[in-house]
C-alpha positions in Angstrom: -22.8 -67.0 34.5 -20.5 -69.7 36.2 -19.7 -72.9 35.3 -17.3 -75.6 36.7 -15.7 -76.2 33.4 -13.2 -78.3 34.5 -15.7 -80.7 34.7 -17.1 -79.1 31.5 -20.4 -81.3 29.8 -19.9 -84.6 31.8 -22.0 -86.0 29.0 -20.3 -84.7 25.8 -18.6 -87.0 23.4 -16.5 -86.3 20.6 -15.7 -88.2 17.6 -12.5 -87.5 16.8 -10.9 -87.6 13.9 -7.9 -85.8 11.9 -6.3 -86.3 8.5 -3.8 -83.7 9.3 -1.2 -84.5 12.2 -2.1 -82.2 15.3 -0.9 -81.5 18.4 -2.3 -83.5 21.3 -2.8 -80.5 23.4 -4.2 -78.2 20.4 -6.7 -81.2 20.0 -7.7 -81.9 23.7 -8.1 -77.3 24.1 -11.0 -78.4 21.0 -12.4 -81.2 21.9 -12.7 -79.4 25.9 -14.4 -75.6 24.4 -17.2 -78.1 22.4 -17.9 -79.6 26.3 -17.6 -76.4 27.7 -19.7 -74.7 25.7 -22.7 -77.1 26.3 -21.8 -76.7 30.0 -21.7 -73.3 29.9 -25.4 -73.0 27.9 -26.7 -75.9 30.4 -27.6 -78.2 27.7 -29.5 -80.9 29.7 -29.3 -83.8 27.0 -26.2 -86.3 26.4 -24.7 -84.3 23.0 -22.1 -86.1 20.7 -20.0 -84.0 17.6 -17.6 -84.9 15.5 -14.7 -83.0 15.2 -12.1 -83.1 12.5 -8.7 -81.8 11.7 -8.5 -81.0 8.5 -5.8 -79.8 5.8 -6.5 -76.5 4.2 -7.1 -78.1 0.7 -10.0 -80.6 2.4 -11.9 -77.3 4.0 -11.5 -75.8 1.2 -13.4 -78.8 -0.8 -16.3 -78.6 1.8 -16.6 -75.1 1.7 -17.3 -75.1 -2.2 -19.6 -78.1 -2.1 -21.9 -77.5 0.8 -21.6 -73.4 1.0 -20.4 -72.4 -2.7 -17.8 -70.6 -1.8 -14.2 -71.9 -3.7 -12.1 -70.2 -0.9 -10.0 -71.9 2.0 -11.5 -71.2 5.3 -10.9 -72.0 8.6 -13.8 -73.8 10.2 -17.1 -75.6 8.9 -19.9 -76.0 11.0 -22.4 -78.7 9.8 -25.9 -78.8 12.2 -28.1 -81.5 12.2 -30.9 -79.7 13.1 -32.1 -76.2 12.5 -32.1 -74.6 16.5 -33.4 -71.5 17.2 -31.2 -70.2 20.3 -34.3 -68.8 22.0 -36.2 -71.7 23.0 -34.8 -74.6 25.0 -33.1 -77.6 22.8 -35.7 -80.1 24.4 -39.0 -78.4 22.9 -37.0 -78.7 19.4 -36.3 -82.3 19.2 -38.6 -85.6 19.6 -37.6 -88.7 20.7 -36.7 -90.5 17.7 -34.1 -87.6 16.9 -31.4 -89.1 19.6 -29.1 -92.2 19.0 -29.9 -94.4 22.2 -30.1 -91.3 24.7 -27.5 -89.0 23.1 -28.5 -86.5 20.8 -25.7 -85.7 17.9 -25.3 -82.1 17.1 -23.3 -82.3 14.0 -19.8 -81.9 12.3 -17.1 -79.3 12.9 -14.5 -79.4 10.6 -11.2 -77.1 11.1 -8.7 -76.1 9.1 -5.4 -77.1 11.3 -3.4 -74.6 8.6 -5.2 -71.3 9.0 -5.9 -72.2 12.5 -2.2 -72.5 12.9 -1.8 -69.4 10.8 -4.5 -67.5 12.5 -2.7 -68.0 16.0 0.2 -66.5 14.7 -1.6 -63.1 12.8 -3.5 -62.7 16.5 -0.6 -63.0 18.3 -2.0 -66.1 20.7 -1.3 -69.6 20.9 -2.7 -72.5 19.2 -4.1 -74.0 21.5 -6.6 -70.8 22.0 -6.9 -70.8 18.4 -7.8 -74.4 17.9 -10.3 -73.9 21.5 -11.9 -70.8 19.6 -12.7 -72.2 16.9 -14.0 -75.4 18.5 -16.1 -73.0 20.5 -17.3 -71.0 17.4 -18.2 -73.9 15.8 -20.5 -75.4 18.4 -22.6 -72.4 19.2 -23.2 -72.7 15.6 -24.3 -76.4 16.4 -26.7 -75.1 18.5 -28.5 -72.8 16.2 -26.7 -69.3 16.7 -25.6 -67.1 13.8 -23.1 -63.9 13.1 -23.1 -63.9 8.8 -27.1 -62.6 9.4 -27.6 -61.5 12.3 -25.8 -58.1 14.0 -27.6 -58.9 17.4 -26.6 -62.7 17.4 -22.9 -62.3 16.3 -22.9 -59.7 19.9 -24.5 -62.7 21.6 -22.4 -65.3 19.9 -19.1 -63.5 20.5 -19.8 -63.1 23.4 -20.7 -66.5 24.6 -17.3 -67.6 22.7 -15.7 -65.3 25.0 -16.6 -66.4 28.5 -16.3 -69.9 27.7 -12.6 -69.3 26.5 -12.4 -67.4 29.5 -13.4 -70.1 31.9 -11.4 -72.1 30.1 -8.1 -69.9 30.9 -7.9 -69.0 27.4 -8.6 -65.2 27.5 -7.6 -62.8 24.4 
């Protein structure tokens, strides 16, 4: 599947917001995998997200109180709605679900620490790191899911993949 991805998802918007000092570039690679991955799945609504930089000891807060799980981590995905990746995004939402005509996916909250000590352990840049996890994070947005699911962590990794690649961010 191609995608112009330069152009990415003409009608994405992010609010943006960080409470840990980040790169400008590491944040713009994020901010451009969350379009890009809507662009990539063809999702035909206006979309908005926000996406925060967070310090390790703020993730690791929102991890224990919304998941129960007192560890740091490096990315938190918070979906508005409940999307089942099989059926189109327009048969799962009414009208009174968008704000004016954009529909707001949710919050994706990363960890500029271990994404920073992540790129380092894999051997890549941050910027790739930070656009991974970006990525990651929105197909989980949109309803898809590794922790339960063999068949849809192939699917998801996979999808995560191609849009890094389209984004000249291979492995």
């Amino acid at each position: 599947m191609r995608v112009n991805v330069k152009k990415a998802h003409p009608r994405c918007r992010i609010d943006y917001r960080e409470t840990v000092p980040v790169d400008p570039s590491w944040a713009y690679a994020a901010k451009k995998a969350v379009c890009a991955v809507l662009a990539y799945l063809y999702v035909p609504i206006d979309c908005a997200v926000e996406l925060w930089m967070a310090g390790s000891d703020e993730v690791r807060a929102l991890n224990r109180e919304h998941r129960q799980k007192d560890k740091p981590t490096d990315v938190l995905s918070f979906p508005l709605f409940d999307f089942n990746p099989d059926r189109p995004i327009l048969s799962q939402i009414e009208r009174d679900d968008l704000v004016g005509n954009r529909l707001f996916l949710g919050s994706i909250v990363i960890s500029v620490e271990t994404a920073l000590a992540q790129a380092e352990e894999f051997g890549h840049g941050p910027k790739r790191e930070f656009a991974f996890l970006a990525a990651h994070s929105t197909l989980h947005l949109l309803g898809y899911d590794h922790e339960n699911d063999p068949e849809g962590e192939r699917r998801m990794f996979a999808l995560q993949e191609a849009v890094l690649r389209a984004l000249n961010l291979p492995r």
